[in-house]
N, C-alpha and C positions, 0 to 999 in steps of 0.2 A: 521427401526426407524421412517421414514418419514411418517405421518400420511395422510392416502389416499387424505382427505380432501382440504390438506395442499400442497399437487403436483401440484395438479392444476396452480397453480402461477409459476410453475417452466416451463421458457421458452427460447427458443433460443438456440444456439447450442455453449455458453461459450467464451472463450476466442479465441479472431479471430487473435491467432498466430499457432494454429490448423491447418489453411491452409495454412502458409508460406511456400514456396518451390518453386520449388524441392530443394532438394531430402525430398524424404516421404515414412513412412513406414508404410506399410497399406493404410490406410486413413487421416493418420497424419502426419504432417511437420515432421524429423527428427529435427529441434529445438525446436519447443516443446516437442519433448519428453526428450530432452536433459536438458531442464530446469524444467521440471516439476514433474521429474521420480516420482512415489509411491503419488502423489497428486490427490484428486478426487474435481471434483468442478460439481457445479450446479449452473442455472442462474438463477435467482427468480427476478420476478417483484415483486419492492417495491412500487409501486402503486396502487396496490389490495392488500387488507387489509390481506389476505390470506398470500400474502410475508410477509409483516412485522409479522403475527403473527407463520412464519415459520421460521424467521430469530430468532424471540425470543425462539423460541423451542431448534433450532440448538444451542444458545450460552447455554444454561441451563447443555449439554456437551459438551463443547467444551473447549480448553484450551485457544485459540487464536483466536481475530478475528481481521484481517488488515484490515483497509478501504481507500481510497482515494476519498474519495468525499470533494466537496470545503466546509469549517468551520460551523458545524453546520446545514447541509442539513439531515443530519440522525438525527439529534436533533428534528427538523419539524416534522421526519418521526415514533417519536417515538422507535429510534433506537441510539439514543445518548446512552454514557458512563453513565451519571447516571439513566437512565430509564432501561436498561439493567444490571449494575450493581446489581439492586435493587435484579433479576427473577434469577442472576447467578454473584455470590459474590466472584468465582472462578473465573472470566472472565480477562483476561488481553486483554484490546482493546486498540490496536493500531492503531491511524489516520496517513495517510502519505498525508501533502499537501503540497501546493506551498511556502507559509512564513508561515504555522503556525497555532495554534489555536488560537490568542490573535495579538494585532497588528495592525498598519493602514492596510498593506498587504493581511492580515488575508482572506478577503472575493473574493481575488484572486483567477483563476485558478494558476495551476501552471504547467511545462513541462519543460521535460529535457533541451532541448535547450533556454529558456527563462530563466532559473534559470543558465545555464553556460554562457549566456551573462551575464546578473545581474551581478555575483557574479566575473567576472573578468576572467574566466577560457578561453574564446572565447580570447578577448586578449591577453594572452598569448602564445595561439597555431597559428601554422600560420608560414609562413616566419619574418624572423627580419625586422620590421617598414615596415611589409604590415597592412593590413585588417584584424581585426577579423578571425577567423577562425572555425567553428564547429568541436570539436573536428569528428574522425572518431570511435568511440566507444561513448557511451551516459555514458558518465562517472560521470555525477551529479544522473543519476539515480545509478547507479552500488555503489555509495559513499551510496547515501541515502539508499542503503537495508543491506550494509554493517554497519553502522551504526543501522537501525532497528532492524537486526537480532541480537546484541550485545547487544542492550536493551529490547528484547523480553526475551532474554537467561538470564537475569539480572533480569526480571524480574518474570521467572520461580524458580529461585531461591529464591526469597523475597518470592513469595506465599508457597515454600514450609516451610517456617517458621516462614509463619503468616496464610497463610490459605485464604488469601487475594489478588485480581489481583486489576488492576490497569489500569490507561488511560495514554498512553505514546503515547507523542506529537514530534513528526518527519516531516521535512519540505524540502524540494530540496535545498533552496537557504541555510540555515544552514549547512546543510551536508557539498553543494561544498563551501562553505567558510571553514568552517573548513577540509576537503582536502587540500585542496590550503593551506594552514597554515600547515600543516605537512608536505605538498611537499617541501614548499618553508624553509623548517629548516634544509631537507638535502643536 
């Protein structure tokens, strides 16, 4: 599918949880394979003009594209929701950032442990009237993909009855509030 021309820009060796280990099977982490099972990725510099018109190639079929870059950096890149839209009308693009697409926040990075301080979750964990505490699992991330995956799947279904994808906006510190609001009802 990949068009010779179009490789070129494709660089680097992926996602650097590949080498987490030991233990490792083959050449790769035993966690990543554990998370990743049946996914194929490729690294593409969006920098050279060749990424981005390899990114817009890819979304033409594709069902799904996540992104996590800070609000409007792939807009710059010609790689935002409506310029892609426009080449792939099937596309349901998913952004996951720190506060959001919209917002004072907005232009924020964001990370699991700055979004579980924020949002009050590091307070809670911990001994009684100690110190903050990081949780030991990254649970504002693990909230926000739980969440994401629920509105991708929500949203494979709207397209299949309109024909139509869509930009669904997903945030760290939204998620672990809204966590924390259903833990704290049981």
């Amino acid at each position: 599918f990949l068009k010779r021309e179009l490789c070129e820009c494709v660089t680097g060796s992926g996602d650097d949880t590949r080498a987490w280990g030991p233990p490792f099977v083959g050449e790769e982490s035993a966690y990543f394979l554990s998370v990743n099972r049946n996914k194929k990725s490729i690294a593409v510099n969006l920098k050279d003009p060749k990424g981005t018109k390899l990114i817009t190639e890819l979304a033409k079929v594709c069902d799904v594209l996540v992104e996590n870059y800070l609000s409007g950096k792939l807009n710059e890149m010609g790689l935002g929701y409506e310029e892609l839209s426009k080449v792939a009308p099937q596309l349901i693009y998913c952004s996951i950032t720190g506060y959001g697409q919209t917002g004072p926040e907005s232009h924020k990075p964001g990370y699991d442990s700055i979004a579980s301080a924020v949002s009050g979750m590091m307070h809670i964990t911990g001994p009684e009237d100690g110190d903050p505490v990081r949780p030991g699992v990254a649970m504002t991330d693990l909230a926000t993909g739980l969440y994401t995956q629920g509105a991708v799947m929500a949203a494979l279904i709207q397209r299949q009855k309109t024909g139509r994808g869509l930009h669904i906006d997903c945030n760290l510190l939204s998620s672990q509030v809204q966590h924390l609001l259903i833990c704290k009802q049981k």
